[in-house]
PyMOL CGO cylinders between C-alpha atoms (Angstrom):
from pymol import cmd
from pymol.cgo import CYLINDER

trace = [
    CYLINDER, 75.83, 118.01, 134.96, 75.93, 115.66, 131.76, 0.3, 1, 1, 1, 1, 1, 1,
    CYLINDER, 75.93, 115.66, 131.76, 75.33, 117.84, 128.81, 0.3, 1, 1, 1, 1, 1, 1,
    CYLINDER, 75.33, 117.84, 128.81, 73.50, 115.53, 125.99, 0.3, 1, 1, 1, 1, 1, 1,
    CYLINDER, 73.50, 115.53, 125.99, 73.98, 117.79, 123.14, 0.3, 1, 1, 1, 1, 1, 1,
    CYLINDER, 73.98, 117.79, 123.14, 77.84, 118.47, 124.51, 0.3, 1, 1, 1, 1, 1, 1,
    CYLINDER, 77.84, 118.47, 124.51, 78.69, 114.32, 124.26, 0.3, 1, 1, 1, 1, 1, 1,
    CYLINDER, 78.69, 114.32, 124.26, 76.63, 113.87, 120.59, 0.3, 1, 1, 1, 1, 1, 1,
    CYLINDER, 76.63, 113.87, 120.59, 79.03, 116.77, 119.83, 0.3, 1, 1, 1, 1, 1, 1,
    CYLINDER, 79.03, 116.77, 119.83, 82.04, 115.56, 120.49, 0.3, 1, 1, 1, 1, 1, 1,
    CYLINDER, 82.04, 115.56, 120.49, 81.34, 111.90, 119.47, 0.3, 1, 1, 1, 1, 1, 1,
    CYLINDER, 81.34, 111.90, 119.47, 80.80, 112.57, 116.18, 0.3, 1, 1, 1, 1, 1, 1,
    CYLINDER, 80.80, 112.57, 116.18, 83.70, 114.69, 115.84, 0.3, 1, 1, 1, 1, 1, 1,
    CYLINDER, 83.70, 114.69, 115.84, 85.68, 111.46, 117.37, 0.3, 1, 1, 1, 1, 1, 1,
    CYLINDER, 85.68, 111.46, 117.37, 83.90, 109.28, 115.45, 0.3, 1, 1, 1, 1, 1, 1,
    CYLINDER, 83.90, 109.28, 115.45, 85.83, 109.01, 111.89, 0.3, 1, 1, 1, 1, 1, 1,
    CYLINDER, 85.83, 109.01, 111.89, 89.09, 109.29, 113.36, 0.3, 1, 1, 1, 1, 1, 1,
    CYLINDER, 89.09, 109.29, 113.36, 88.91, 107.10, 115.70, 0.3, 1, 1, 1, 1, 1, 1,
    CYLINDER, 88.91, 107.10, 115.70, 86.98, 104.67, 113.35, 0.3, 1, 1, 1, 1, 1, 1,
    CYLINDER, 86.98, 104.67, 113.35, 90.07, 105.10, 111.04, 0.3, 1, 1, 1, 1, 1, 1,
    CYLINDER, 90.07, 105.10, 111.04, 92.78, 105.07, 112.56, 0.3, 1, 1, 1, 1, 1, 1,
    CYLINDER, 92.78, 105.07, 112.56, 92.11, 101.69, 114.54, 0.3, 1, 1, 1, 1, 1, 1,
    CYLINDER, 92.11, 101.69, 114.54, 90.86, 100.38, 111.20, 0.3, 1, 1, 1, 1, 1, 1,
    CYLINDER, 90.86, 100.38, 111.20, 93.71, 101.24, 109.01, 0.3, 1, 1, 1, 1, 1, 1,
    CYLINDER, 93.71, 101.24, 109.01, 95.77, 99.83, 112.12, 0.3, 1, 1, 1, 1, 1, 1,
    CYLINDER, 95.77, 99.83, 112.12, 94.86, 96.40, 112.88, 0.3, 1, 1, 1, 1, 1, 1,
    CYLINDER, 94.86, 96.40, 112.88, 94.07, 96.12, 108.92, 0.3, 1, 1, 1, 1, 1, 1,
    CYLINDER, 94.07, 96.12, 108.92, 98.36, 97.36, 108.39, 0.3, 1, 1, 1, 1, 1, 1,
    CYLINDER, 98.36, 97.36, 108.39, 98.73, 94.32, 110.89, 0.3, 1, 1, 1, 1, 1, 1,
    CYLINDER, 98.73, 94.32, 110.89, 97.07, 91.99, 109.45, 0.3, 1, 1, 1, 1, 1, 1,
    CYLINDER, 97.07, 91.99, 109.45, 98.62, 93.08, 105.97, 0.3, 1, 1, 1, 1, 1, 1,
    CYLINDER, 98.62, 93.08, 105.97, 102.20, 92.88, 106.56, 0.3, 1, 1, 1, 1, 1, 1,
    CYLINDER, 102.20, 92.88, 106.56, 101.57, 89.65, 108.46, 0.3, 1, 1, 1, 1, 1, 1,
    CYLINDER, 101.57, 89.65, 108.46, 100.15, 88.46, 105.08, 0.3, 1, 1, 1, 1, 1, 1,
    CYLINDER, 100.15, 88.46, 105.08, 103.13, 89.75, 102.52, 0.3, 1, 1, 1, 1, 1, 1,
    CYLINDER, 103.13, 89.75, 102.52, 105.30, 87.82, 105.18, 0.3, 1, 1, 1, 1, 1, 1,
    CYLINDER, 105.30, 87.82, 105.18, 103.19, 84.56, 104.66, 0.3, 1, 1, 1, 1, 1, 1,
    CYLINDER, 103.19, 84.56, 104.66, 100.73, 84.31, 107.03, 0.3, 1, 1, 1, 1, 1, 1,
    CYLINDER, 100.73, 84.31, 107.03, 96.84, 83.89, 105.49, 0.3, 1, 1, 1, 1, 1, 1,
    CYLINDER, 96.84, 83.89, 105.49, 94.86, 84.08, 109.11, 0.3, 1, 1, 1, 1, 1, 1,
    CYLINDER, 94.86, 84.08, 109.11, 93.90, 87.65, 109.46, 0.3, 1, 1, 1, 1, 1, 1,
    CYLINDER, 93.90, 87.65, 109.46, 92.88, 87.33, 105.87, 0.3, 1, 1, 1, 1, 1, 1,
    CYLINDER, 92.88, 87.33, 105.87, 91.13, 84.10, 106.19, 0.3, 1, 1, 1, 1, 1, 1,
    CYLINDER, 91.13, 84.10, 106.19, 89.39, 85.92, 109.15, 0.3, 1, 1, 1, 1, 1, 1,
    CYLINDER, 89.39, 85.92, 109.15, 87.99, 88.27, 107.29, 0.3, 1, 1, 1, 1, 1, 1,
    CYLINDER, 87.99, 88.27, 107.29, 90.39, 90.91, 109.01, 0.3, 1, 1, 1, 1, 1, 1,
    CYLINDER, 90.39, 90.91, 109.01, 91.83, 92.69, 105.56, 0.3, 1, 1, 1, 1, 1, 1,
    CYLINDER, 91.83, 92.69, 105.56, 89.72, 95.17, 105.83, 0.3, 1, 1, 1, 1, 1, 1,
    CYLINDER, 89.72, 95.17, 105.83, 88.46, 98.90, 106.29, 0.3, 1, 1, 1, 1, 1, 1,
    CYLINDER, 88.46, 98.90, 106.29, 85.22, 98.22, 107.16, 0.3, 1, 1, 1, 1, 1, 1,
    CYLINDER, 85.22, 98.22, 107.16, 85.92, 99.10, 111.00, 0.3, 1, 1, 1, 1, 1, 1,
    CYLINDER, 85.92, 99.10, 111.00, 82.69, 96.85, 111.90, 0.3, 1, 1, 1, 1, 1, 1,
    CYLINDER, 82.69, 96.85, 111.90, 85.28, 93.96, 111.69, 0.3, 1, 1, 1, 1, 1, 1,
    CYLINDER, 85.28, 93.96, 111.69, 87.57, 95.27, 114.00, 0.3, 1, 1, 1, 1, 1, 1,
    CYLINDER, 87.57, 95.27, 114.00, 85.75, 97.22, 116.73, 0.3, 1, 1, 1, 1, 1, 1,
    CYLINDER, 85.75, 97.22, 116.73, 86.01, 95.79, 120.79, 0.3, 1, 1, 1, 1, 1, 1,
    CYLINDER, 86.01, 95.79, 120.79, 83.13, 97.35, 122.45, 0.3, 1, 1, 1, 1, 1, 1,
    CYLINDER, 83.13, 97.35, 122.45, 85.51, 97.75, 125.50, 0.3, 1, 1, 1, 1, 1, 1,
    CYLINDER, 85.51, 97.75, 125.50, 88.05, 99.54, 123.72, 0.3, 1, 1, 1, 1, 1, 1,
    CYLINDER, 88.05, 99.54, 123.72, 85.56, 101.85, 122.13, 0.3, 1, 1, 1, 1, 1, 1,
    CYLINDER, 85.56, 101.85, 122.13, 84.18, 102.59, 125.26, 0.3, 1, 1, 1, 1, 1, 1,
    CYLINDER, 84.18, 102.59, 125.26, 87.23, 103.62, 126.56, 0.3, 1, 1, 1, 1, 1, 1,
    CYLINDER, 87.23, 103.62, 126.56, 87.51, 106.17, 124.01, 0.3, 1, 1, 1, 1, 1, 1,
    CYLINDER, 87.51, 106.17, 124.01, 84.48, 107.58, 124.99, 0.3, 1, 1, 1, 1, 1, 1,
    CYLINDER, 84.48, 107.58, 124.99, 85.16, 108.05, 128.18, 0.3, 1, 1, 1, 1, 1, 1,
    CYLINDER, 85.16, 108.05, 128.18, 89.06, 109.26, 127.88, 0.3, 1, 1, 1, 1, 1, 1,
    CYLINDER, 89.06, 109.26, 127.88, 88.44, 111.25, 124.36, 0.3, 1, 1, 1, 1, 1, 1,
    CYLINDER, 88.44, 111.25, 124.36, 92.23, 109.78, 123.36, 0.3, 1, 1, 1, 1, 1, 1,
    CYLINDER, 92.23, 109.78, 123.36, 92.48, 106.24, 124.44, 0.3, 1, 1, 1, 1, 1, 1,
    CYLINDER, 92.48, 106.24, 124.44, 91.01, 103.05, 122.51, 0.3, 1, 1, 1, 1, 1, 1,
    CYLINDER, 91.01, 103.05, 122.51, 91.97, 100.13, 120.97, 0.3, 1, 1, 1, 1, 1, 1,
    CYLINDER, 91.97, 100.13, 120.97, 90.25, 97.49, 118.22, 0.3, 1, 1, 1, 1, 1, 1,
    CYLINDER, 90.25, 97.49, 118.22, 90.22, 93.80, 118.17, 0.3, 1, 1, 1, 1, 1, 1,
    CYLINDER, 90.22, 93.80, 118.17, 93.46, 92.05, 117.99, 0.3, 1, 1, 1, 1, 1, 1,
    CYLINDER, 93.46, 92.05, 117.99, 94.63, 91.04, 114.49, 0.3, 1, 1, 1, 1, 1, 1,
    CYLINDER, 94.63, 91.04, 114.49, 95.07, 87.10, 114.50, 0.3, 1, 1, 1, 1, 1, 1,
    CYLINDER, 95.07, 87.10, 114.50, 98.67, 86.39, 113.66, 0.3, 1, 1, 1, 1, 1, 1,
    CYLINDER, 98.67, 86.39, 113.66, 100.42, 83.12, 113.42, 0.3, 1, 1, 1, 1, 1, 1,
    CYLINDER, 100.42, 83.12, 113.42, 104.42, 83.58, 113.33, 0.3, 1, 1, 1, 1, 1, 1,
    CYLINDER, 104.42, 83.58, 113.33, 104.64, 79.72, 112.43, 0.3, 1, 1, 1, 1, 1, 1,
    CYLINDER, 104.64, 79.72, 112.43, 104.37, 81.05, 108.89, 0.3, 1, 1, 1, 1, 1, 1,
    CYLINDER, 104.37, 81.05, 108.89, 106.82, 83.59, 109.24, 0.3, 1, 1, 1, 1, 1, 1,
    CYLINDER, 106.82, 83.59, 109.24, 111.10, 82.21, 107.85, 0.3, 1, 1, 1, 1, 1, 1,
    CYLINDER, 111.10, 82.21, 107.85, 111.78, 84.67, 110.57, 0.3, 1, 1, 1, 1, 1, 1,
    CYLINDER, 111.78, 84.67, 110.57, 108.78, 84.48, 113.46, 0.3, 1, 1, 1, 1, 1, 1,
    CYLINDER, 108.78, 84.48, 113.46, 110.99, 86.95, 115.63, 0.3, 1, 1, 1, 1, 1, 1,
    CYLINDER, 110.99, 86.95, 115.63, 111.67, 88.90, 113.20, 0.3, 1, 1, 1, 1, 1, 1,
    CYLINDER, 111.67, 88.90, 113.20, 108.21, 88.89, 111.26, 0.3, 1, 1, 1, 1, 1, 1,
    CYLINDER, 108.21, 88.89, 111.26, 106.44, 89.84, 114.96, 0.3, 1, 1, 1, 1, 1, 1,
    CYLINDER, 106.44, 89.84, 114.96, 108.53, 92.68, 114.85, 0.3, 1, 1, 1, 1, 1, 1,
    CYLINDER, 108.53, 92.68, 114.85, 107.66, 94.10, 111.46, 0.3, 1, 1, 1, 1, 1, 1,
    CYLINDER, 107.66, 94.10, 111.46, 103.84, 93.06, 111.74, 0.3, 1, 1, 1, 1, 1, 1,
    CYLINDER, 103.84, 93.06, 111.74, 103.59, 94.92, 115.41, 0.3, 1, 1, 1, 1, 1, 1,
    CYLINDER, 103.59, 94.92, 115.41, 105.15, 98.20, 113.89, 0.3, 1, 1, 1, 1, 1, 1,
    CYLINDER, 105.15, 98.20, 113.89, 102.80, 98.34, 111.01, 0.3, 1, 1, 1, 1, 1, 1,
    CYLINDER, 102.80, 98.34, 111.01, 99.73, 99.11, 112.78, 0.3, 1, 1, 1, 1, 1, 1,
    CYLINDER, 99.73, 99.11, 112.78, 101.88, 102.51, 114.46, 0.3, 1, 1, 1, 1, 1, 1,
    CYLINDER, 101.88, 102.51, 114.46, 103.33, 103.35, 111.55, 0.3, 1, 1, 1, 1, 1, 1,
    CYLINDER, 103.33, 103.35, 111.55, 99.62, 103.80, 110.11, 0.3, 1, 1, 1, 1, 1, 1,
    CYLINDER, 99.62, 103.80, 110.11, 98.64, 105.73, 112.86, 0.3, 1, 1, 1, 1, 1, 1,
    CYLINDER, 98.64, 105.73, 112.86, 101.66, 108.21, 112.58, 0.3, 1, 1, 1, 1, 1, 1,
    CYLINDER, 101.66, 108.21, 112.58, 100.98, 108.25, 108.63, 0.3, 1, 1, 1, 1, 1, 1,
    CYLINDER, 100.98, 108.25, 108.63, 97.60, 108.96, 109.35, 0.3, 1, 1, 1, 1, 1, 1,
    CYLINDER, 97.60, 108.96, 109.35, 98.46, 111.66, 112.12, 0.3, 1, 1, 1, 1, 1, 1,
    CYLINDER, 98.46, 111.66, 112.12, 100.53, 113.25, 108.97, 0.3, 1, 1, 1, 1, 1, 1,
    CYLINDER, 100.53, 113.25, 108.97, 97.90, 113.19, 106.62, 0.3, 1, 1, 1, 1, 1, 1,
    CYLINDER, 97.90, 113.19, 106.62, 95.51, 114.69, 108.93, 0.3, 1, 1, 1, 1, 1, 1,
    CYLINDER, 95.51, 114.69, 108.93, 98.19, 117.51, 109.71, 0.3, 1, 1, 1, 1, 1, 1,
    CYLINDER, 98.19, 117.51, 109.71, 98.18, 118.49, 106.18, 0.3, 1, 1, 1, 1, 1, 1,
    CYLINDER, 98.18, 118.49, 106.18, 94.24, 118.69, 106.02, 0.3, 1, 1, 1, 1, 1, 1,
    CYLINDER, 94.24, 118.69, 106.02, 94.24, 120.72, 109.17, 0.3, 1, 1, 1, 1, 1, 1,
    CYLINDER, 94.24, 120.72, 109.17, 97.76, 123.27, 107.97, 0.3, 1, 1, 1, 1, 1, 1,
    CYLINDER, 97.76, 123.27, 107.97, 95.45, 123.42, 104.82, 0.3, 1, 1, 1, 1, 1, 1,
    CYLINDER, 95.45, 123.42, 104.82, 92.38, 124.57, 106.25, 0.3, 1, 1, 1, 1, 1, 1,
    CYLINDER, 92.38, 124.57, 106.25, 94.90, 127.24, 108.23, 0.3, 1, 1, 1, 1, 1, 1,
    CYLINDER, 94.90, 127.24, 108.23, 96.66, 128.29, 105.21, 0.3, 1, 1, 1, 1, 1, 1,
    CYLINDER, 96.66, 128.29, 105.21, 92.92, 129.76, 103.28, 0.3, 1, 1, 1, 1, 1, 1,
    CYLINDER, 92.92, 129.76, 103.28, 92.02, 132.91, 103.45, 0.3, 1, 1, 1, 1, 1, 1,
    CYLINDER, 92.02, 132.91, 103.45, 88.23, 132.83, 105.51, 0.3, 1, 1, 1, 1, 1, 1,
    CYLINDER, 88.23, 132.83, 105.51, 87.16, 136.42, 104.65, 0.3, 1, 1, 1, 1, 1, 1,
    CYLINDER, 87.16, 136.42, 104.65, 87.15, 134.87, 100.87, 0.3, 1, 1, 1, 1, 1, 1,
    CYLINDER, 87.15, 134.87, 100.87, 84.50, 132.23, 101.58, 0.3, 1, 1, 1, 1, 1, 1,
    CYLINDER, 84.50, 132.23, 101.58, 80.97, 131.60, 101.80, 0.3, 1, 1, 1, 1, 1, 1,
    CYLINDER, 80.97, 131.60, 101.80, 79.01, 131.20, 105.18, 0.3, 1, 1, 1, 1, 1, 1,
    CYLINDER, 79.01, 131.20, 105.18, 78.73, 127.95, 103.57, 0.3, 1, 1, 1, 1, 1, 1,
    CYLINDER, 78.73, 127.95, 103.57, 81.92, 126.70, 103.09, 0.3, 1, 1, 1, 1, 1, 1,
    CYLINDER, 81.92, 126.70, 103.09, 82.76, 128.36, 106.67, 0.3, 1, 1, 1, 1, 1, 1,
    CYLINDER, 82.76, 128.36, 106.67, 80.31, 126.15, 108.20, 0.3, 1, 1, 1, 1, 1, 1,
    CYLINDER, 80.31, 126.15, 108.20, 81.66, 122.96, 106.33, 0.3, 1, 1, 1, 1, 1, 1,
    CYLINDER, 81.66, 122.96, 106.33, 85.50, 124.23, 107.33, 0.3, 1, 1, 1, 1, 1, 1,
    CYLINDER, 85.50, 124.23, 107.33, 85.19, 124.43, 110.79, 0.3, 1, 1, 1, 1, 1, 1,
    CYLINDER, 85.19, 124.43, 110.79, 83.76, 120.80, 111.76, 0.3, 1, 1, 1, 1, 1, 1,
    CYLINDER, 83.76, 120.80, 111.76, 86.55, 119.75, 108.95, 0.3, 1, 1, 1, 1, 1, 1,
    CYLINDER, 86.55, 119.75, 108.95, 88.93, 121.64, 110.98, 0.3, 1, 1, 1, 1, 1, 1,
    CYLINDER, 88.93, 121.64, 110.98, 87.81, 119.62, 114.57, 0.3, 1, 1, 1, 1, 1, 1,
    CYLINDER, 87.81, 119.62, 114.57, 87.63, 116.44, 112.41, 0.3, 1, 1, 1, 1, 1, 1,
    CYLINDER, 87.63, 116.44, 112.41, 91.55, 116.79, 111.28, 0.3, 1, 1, 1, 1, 1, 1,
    CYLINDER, 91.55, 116.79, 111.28, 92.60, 117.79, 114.53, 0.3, 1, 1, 1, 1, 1, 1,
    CYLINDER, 92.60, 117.79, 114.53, 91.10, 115.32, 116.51, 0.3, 1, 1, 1, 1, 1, 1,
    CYLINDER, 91.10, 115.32, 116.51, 92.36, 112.90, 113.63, 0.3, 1, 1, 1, 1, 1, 1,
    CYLINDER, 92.36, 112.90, 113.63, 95.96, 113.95, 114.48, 0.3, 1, 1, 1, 1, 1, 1,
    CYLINDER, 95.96, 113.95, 114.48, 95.39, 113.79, 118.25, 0.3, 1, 1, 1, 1, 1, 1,
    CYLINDER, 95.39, 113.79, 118.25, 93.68, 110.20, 118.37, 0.3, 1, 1, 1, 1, 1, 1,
    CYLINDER, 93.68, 110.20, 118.37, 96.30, 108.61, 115.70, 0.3, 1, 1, 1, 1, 1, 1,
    CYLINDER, 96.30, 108.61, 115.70, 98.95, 110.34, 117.67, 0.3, 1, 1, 1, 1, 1, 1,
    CYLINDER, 98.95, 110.34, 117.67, 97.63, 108.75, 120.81, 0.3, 1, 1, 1, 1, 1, 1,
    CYLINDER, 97.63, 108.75, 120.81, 97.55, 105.39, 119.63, 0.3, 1, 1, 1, 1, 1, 1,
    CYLINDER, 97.55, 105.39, 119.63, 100.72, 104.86, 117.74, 0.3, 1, 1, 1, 1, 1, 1,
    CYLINDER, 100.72, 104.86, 117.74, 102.34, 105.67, 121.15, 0.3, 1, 1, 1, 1, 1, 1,
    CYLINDER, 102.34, 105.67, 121.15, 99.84, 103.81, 123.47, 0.3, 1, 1, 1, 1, 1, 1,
    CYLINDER, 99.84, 103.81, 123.47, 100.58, 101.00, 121.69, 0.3, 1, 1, 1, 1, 1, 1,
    CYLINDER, 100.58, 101.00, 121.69, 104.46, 101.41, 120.95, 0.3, 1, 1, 1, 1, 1, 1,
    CYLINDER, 104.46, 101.41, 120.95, 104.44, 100.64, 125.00, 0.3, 1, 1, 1, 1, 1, 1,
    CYLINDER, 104.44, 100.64, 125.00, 106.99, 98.14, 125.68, 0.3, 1, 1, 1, 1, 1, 1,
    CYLINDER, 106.99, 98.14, 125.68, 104.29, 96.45, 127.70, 0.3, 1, 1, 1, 1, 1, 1,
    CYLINDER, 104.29, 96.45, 127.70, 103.31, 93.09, 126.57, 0.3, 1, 1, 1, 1, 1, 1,
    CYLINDER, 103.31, 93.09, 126.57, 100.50, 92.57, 124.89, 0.3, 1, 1, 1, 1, 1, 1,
    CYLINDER, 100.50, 92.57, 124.89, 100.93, 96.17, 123.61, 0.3, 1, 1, 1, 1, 1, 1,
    CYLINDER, 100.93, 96.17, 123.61, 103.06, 96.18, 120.22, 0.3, 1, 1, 1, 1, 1, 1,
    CYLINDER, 103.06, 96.18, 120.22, 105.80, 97.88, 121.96, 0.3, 1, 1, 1, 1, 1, 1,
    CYLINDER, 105.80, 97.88, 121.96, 106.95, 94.51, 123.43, 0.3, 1, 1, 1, 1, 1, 1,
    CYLINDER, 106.95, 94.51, 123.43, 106.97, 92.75, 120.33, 0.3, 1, 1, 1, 1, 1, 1,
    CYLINDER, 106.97, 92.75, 120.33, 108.92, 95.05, 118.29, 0.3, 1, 1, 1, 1, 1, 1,
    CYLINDER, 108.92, 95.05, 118.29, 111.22, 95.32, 121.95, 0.3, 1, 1, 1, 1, 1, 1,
    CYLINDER, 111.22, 95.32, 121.95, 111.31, 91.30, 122.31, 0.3, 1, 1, 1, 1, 1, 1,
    CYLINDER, 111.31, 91.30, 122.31, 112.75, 91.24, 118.01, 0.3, 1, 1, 1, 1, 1, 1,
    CYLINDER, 112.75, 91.24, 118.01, 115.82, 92.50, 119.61, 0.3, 1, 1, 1, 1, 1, 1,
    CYLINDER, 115.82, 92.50, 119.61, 116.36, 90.12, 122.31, 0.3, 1, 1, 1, 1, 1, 1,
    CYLINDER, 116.36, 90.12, 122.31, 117.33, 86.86, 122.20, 0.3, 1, 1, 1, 1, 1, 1,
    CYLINDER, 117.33, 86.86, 122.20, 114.92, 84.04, 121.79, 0.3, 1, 1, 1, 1, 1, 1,
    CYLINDER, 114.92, 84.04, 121.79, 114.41, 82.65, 125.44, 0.3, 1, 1, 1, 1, 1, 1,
    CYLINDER, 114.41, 82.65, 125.44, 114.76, 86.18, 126.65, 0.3, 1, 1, 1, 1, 1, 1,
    CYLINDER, 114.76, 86.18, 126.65, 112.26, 87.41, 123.77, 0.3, 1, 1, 1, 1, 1, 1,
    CYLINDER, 112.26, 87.41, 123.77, 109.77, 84.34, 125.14, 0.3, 1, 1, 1, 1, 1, 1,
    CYLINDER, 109.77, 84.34, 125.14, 109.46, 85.02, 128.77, 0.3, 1, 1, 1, 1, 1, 1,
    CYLINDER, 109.46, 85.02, 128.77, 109.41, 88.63, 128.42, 0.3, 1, 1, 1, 1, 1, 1,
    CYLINDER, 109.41, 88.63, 128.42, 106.10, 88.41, 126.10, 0.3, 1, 1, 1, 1, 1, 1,
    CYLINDER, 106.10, 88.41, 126.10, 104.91, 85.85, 128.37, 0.3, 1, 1, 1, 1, 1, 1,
    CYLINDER, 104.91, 85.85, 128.37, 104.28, 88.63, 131.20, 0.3, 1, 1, 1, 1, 1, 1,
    CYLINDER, 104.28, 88.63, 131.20, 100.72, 88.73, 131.70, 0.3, 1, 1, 1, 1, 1, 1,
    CYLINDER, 100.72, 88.73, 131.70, 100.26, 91.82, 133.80, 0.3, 1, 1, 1, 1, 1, 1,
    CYLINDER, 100.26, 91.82, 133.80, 101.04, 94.47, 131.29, 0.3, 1, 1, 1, 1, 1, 1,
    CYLINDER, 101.04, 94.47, 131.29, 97.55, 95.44, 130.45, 0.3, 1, 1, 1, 1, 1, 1,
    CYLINDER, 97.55, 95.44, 130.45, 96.26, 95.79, 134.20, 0.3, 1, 1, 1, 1, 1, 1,
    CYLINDER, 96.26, 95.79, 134.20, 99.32, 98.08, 134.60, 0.3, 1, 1, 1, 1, 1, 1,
    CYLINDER, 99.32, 98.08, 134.60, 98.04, 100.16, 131.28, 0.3, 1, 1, 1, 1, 1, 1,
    CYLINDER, 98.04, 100.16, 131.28, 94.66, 100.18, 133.43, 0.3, 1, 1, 1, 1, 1, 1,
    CYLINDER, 94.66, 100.18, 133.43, 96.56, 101.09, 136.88, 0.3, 1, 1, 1, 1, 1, 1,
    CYLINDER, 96.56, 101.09, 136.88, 98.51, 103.74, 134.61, 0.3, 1, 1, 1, 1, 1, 1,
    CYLINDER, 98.51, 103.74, 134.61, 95.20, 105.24, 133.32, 0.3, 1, 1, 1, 1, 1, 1,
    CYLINDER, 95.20, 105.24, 133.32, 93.26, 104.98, 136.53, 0.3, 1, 1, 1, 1, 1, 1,
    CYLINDER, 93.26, 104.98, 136.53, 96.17, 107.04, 138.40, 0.3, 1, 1, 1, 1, 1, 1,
    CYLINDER, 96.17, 107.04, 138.40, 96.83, 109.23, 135.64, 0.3, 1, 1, 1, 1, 1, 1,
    CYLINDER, 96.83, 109.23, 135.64, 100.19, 108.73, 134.96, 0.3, 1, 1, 1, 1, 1, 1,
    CYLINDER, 100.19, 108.73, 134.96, 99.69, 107.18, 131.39, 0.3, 1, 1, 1, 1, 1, 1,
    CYLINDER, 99.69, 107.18, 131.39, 98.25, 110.77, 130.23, 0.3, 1, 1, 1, 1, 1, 1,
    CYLINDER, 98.25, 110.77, 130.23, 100.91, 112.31, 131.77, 0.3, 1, 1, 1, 1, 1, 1,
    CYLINDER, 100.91, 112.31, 131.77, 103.62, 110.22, 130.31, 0.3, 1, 1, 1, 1, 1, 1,
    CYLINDER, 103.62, 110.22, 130.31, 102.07, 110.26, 126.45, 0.3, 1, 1, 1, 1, 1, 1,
    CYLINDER, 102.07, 110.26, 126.45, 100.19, 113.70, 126.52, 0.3, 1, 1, 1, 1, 1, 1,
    CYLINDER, 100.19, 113.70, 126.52, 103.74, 115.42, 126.53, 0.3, 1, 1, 1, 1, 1, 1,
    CYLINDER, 103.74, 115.42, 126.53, 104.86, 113.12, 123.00, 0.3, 1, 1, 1, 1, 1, 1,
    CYLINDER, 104.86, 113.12, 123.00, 101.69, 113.72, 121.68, 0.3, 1, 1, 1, 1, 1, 1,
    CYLINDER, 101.69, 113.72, 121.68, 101.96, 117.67, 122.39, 0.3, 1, 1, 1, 1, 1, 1,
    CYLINDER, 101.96, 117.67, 122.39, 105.96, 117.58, 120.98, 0.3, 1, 1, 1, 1, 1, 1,
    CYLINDER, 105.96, 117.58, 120.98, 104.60, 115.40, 117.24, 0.3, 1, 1, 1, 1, 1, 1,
    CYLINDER, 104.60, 115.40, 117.24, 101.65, 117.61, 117.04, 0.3, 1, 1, 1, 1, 1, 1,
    CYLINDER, 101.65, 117.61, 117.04, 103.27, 121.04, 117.19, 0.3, 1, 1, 1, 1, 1, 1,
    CYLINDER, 103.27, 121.04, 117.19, 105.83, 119.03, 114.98, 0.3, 1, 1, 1, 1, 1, 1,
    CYLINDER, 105.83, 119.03, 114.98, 103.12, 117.98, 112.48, 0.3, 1, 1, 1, 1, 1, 1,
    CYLINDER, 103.12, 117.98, 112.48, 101.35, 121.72, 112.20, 0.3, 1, 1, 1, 1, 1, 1,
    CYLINDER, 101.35, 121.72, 112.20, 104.89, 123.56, 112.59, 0.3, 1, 1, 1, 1, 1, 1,
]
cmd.load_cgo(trace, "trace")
C-alpha cells in the first residue's frame, strides 16, 4: 500500500542532495567548458546553482521512483571554441563527476562527523536536528556516488563516452559518439535490473571507502 507520509519522508531527505549534486554537476560542466573558451552555457544562463535552471522533469522523476538514479538538463557545449575540441570534451565531461565524487567526500565528512560526537552529551534538541542531518549526509554520499558513476558510463550520450572517445582517434572518436542507442540501453539496463547491480557494488566499495 502507498504510504503518503513514508514518500514526503524520504523526498525531502532526497531533496538537497539530489538538488546539489546535479546542480554543482552540470554547473562544473558548463564551467570548465567556459575557462576552455566556450561562452554558451554561460550565455544560457547555465553558470549557476540555482538548480531551477538545470532540472529535467524526467530525470527528476526518475529519482523518485529509483531513490539513486537522476539526471539534470544537459549543459550546452560547443567544442568549436575549444584549441583542442577532443581534448576540451574530455575535460568538460569529467568535471561534472568529479563534483559529484567531491561532493560524495564532503558529505562523508559531515556524516564521520556526526559519528565521531558523543550523543549522551547533547540536547533532545540537537538530537533531533542530528539525526535528519545524519540521513541528509548519507543520502548526499549515496546519490553523488550514484551519479558520478551513472554517468562515467562509456555509453554515449553519458559522459563516460566522451572522456572514452578523448582517447581515440578522431574518426574512431566520431562514430563512436555518434551511437544513438546508448540511453535506451541505460533504460533496458534499469528496467532489467542489471544497471543497479553493476553500480550498487562501486557505490557500496567508495562509500565504506569514504566513512572508513
Amino acid at each position: 500500500m502507498f504510504d503518503i507520509a513514508s514518500t514526503i519522508k524520504d523526498l525531502s531527505i532526497l531533496a538537497l542532495p539530489f538538488l546539489l549534486a546535479i546542480t554543482c554537476h552540470e554547473a562544473a560542466h558548463g564551467y570548465v567548458a567556459w575557462l576552455l573558451g566556450d561562452p554558451t552555457a554561460k550565455n544560457a544562463g547555465r553558470l549557476t546553482l540555482n538548480p531551477l535552471r538545470h532540472l529535467d522533469p524526467l530525470g527528476t522523476l526518475a529519482l523518485v521512483l529509483t531513490r539513486m538514479i537522476g539526471w539534470a538538463k544537459p549543459v550546452p557545449v560547443n567544442p568549436s571554441y575549444f584549441k583542442n575540441p577532443q581534448r576540451g570534451m574530455m575535460l568538460v565531461s569529467l568535471a561534472g563527476p568529479a563534483a559529484n565524487m567531491i561532493l560524495a567526500i564532503m558529505f562523508a565528512m559531515v556524516l564521520k562527523g556526526i559519528f565521531a560526537m558523543d550523543l549522551r552529551d547533547l540536547s533532545p534538541v540537537m538530537l533531533k536536528v542530528l539525526q535528519p542531518t545524519a540521513l541528509i549526509a548519507k543520502t548526499g554520499v549515496i546519490i553523488n556516488l550514484a551519479l558520478c558513476f551513472f554517468n562515467l558510463l562509456p555509453l554515449p550520450p553519458l559522459d563516460g563516452s566522451k572522456i572514452v572517445a578523448g582517447f581515440l582517434p578522431r574518426q574512431a572518436a566520431y562514430k563512436y559518439l555518434s551511437f544513438r542507442y546508448g540511453f535506451i540501453i541505460v533504460i533496458l539496463l534499469a528496467a532489467l535490473g542489471l544497471l543497479s547491480k553493476f553500480i550498487s557494488p562501486i557505490i557500496i566499495f567508495f562509500y565504506n571507502l569514504l566513512l572508513s
